[in-house]
VOPAGU-2260 file (C-alpha; in pm, 1 decimal, decimal comma):
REM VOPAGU-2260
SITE   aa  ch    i         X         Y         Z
SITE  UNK   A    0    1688,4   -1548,5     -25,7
SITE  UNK   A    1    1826,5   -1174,8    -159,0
SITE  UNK   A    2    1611,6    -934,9    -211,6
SITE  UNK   A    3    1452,7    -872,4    -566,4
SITE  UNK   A    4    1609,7    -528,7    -564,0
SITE  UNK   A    5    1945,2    -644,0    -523,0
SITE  UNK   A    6    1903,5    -923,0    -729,9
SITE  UNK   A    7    1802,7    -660,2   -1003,0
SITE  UNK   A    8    2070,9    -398,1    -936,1
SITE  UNK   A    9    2330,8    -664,4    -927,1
SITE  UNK   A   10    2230,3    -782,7   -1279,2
SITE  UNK   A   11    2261,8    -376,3   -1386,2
SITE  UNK   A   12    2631,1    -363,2   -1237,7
SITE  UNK   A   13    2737,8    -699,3   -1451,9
SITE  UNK   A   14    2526,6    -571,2   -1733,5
SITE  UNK   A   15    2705,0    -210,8   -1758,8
SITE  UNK   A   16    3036,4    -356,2   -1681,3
SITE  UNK   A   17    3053,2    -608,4   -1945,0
SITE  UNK   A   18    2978,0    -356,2   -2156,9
SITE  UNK   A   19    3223,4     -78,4   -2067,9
SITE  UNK   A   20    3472,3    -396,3   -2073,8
SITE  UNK   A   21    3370,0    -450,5   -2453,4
SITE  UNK   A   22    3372,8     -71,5   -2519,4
SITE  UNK   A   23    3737,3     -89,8   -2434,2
SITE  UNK   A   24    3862,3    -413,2   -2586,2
SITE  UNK   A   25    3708,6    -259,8   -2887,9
SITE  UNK   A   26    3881,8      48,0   -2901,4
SITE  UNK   A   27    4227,5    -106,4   -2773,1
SITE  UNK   A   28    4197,2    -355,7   -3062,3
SITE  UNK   A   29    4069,0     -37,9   -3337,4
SITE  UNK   A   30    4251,3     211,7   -3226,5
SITE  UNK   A   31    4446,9     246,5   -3572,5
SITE  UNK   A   32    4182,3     207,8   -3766,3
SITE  UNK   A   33    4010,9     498,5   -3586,4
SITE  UNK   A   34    4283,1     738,5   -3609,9
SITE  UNK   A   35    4276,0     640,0   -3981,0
SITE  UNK   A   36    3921,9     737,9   -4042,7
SITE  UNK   A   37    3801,1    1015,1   -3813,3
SITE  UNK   A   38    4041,2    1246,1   -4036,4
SITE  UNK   A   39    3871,7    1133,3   -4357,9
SITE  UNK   A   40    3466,0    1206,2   -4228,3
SITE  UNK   A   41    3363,3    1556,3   -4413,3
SITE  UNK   A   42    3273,5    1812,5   -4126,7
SITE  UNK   A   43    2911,8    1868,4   -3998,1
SITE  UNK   A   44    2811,1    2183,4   -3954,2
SITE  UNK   A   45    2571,2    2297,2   -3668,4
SITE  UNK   A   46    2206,3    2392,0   -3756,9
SITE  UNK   A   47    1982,5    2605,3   -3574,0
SITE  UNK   A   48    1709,9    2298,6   -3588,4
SITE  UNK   A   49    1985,3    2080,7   -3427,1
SITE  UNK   A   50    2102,7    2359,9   -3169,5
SITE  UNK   A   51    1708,1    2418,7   -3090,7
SITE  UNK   A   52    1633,2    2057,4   -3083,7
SITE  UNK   A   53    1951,7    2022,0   -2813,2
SITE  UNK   A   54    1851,5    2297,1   -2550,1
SITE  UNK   A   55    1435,9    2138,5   -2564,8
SITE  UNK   A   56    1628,5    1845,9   -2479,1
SITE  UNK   A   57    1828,5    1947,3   -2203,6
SITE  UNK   A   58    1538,9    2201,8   -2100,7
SITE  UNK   A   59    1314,4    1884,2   -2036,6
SITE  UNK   A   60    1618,6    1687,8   -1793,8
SITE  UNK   A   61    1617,9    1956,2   -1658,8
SITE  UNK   A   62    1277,8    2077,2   -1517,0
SITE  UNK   A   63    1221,6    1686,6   -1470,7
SITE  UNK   A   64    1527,1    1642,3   -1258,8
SITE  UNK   A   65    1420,3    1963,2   -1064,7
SITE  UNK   A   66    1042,7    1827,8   -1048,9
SITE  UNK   A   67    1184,0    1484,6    -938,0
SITE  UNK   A   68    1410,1    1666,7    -651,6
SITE  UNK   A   69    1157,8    1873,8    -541,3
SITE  UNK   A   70     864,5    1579,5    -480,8
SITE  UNK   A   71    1164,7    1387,1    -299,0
SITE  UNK   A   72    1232,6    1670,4     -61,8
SITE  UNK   A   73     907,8    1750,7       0,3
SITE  UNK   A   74     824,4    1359,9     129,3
SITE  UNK   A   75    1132,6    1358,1     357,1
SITE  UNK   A   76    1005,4    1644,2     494,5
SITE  UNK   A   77     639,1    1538,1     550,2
SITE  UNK   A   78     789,6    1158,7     676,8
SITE  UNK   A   79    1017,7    1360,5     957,5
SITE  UNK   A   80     715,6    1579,9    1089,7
SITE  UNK   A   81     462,2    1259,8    1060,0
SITE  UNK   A   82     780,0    1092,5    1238,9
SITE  UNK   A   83     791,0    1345,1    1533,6
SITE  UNK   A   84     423,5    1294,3    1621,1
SITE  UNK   A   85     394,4     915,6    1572,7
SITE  UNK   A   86     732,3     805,9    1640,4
SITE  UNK   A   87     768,9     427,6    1491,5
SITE  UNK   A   88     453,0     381,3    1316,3
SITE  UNK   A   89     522,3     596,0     967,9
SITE  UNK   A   90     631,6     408,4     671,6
SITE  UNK   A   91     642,5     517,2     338,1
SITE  UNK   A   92     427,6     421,6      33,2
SITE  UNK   A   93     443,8     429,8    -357,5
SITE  UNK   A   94     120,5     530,6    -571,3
SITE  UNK   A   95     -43,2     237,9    -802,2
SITE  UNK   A   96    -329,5     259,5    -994,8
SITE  UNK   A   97    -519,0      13,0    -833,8
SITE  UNK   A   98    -471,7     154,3    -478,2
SITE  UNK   A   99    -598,5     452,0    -656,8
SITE  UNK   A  100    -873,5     300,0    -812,8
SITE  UNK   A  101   -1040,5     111,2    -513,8
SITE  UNK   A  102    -978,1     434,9    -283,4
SITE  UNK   A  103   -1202,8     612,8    -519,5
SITE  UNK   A  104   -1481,4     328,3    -475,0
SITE  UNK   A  105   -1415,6     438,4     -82,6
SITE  UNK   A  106   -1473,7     808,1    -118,8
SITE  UNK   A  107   -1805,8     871,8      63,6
SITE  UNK   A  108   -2071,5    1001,5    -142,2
SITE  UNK   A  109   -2045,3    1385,3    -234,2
SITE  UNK   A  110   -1712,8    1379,2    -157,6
SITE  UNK   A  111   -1386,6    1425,3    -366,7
SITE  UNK   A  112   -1224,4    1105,1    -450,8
SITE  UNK   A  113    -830,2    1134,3    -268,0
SITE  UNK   A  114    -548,3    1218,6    -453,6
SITE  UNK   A  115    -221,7    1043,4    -368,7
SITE  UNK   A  116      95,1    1183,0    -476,7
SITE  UNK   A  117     350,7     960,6    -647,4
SITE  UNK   A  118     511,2     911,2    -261,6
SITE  UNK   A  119     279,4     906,9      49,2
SITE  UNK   A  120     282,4     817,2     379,2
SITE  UNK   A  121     138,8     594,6     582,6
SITE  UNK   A  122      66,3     614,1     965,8
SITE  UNK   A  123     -77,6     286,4    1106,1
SITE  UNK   A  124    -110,1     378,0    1518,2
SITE  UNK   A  125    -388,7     292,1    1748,7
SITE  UNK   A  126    -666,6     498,6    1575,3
SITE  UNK   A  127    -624,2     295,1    1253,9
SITE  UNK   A  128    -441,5     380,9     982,6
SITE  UNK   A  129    -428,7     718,0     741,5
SITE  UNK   A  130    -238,9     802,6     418,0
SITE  UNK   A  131     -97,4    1154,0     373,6
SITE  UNK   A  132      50,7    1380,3     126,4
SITE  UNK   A  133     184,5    1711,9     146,4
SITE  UNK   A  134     557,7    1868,0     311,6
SITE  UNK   A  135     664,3    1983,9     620,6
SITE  UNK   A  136     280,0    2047,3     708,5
SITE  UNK   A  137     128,0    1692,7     610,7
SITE  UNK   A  138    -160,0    1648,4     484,3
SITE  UNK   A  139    -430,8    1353,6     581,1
SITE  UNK   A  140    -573,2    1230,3     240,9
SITE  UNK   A  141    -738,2     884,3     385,6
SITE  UNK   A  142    -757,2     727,7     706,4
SITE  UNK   A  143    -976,5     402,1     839,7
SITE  UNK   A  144   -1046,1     329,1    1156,9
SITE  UNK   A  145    -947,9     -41,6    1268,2
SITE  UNK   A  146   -1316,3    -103,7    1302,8
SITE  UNK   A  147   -1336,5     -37,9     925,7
SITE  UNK   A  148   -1020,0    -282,6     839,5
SITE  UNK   A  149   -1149,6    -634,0     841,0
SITE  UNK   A  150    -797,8    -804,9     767,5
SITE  UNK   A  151    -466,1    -727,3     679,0
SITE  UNK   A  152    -273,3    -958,6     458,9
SITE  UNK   A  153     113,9   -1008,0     248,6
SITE  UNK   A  154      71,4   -1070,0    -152,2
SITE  UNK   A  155     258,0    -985,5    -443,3
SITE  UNK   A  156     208,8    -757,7    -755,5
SITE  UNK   A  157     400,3    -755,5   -1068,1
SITE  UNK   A  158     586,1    -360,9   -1093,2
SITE  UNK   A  159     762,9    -346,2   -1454,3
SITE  UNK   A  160     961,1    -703,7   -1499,2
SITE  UNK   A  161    1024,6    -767,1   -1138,9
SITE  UNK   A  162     771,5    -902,0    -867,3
SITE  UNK   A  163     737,7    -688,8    -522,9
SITE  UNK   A  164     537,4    -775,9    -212,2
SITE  UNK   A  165     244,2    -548,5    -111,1
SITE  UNK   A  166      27,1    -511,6     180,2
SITE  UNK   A  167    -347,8    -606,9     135,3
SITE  UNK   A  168    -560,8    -389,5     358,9
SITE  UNK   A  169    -958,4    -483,6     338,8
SITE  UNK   A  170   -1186,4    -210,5     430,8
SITE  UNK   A  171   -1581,7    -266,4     496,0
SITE  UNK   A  172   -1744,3      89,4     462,7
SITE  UNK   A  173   -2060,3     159,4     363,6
SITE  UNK   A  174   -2159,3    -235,6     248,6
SITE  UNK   A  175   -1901,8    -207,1      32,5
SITE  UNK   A  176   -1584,7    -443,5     113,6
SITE  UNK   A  177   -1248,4    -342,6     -68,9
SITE  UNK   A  178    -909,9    -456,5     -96,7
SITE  UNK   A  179    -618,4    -148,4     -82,4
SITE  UNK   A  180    -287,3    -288,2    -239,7
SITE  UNK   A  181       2,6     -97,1     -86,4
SITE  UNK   A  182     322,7    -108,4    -194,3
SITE  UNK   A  183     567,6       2,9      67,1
SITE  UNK   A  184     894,4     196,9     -42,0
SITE  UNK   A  185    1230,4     153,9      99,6
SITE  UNK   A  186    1400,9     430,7     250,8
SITE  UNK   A  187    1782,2     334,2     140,4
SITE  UNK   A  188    1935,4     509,5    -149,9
SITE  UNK   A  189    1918,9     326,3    -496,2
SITE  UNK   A  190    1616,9     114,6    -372,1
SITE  UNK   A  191    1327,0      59,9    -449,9
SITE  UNK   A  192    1058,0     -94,3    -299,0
SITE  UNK   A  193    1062,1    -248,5      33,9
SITE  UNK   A  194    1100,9    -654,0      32,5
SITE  UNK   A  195    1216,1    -878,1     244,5
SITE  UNK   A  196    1235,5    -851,9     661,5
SITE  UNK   A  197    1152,7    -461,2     644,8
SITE  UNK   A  198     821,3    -532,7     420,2
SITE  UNK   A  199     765,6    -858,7     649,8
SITE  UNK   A  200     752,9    -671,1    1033,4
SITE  UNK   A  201     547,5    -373,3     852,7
SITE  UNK   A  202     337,3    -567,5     817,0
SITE  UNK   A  203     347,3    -766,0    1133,2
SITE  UNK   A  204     316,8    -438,9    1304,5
SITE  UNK   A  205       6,0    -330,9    1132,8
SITE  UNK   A  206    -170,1    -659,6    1179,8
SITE  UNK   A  207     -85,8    -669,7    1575,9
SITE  UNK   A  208    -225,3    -315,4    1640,6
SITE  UNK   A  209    -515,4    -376,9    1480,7
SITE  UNK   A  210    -595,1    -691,6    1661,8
SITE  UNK   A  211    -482,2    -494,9    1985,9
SITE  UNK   A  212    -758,1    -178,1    1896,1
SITE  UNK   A  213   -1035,2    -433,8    1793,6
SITE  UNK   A  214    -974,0    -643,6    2127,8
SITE  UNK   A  215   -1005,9    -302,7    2316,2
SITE  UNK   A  216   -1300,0    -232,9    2161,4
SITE  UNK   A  217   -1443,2    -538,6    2264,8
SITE  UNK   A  218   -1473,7    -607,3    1900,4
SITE  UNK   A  219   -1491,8    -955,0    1723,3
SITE  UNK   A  220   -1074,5   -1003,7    1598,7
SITE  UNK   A  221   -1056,2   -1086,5    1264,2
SITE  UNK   A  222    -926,3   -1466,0    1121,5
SITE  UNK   A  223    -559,6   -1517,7    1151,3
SITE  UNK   A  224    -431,7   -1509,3     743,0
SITE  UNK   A  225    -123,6   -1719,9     642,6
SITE  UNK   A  226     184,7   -1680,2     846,8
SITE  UNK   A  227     400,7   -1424,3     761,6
SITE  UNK   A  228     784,9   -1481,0     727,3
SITE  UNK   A  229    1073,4   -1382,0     973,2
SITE  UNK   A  230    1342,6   -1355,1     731,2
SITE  UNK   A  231    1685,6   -1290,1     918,1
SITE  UNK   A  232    1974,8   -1212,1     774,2
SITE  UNK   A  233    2233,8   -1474,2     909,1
SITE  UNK   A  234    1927,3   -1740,5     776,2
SITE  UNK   A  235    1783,1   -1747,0     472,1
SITE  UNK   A  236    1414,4   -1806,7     449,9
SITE  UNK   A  237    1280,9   -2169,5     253,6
């Protein structure tokens, strides 16, 4: 099975090139008939409403395509120096509202609720795991012991038309027992989020250490959830 994000960027390519192809076919076939009326269309002059209107414009793609560049560099940055110290164990994540949501239900009493920026980190090792925002010097937003996590689990959420997989980690603080939906990104240029194999042995990861810490612990291990696919790439999964 392909991946929903190539699936989706595939339909893009065919989409944009059937219409460049019609673009041209269109021209090829008007040409004349465009050379006969572009001379006859009265002239528009430029107004200062128009110019202004122009440069808010191209002020606004601007300062969001510098915003945009800046929050990118700054989480390459933090995953390399979260890399260095836990080498293997850092994987990127992407904001949602619910995440957000049910971590403020977490915050302890008297305490500021976290703030996640629109790409965090996450660092599952054998302390538990953590979320962190920040640059070069990262910044620890959230973290959970493994005692806290009572299971870890694969599920799906809806993200604009296309379905993604997210990892369901249940925390017990406090009495209070909460689900925190994480959708993982994926590192590769002109992806998205991560789906398939990658998104699959994340997870498989997280769930082993955490059996591992509670087992050292001496800890009761939590119910084994639904398997959780090996999809290769020579194979494709059923």
């Amino acid at each position: 099975m392909s991946s929903i994000a190539t699936r989706h960027r595939t339909g893009l390519i065919v989409l944009v090139a059937a219409f460049a192809a019609l673009v041209v076919v269109g021209l090829v076939l008007g040409g004349r008939q465009v050379d006969r009326v572009v001379p006859t269309l009265p002239d528009v002059p430029g107004t200062p409403v128009a110019l202004g209107l122009a440069a808010v414009a191209g002020i606004i793609v601007l300062v969001s395509a510098i915003v945009r560049g800046a929050a990118s560099a700054r989480a390459r940055a933090r995953h390399r120096a979260l890399d260095a110290v836990h080498a293997g164990v850092v994987s990127r994540g992407i904001r949602n509202r619910d995440l957000v949501a049910r971590l403020e239900e977490l915050a302890r009493p008297g305490s500021r609720a976290p703030r996640l920026p629109g790409r965090f980190s996450v660092v599952a090792d054998d302390h538990g795991i953590s979320f962190w925002g920040g640059g070069r010097r990262p910044r620890r937003v959230a973290a959970f012991p493994w005692r806290e996590v009572r299971n870890i689990r694969a599920d799906s959420t809806v993200a604009g038309s296309t379905s993604v997989p997210v990892a369901v980690v249940r925390i017990r603080r406090d009495g209070s027992s909460i689900e925190l939906p994480m959708m993982l990104s994926d590192p590769r240029p002109g992806r998205y989020a991560l789906t398939d194999g990658p998104f699959y042995a994340t997870v498989r990861a997280w769930k082993a250490r955490h059996r591992a810490a509670l087992a050292a612990e001496g800890l009761e291990l939590p119910p084994l959830t639904g398997a959780i696919p090996i999809i290769r790439q020579d194979r494709p999964a059923a």
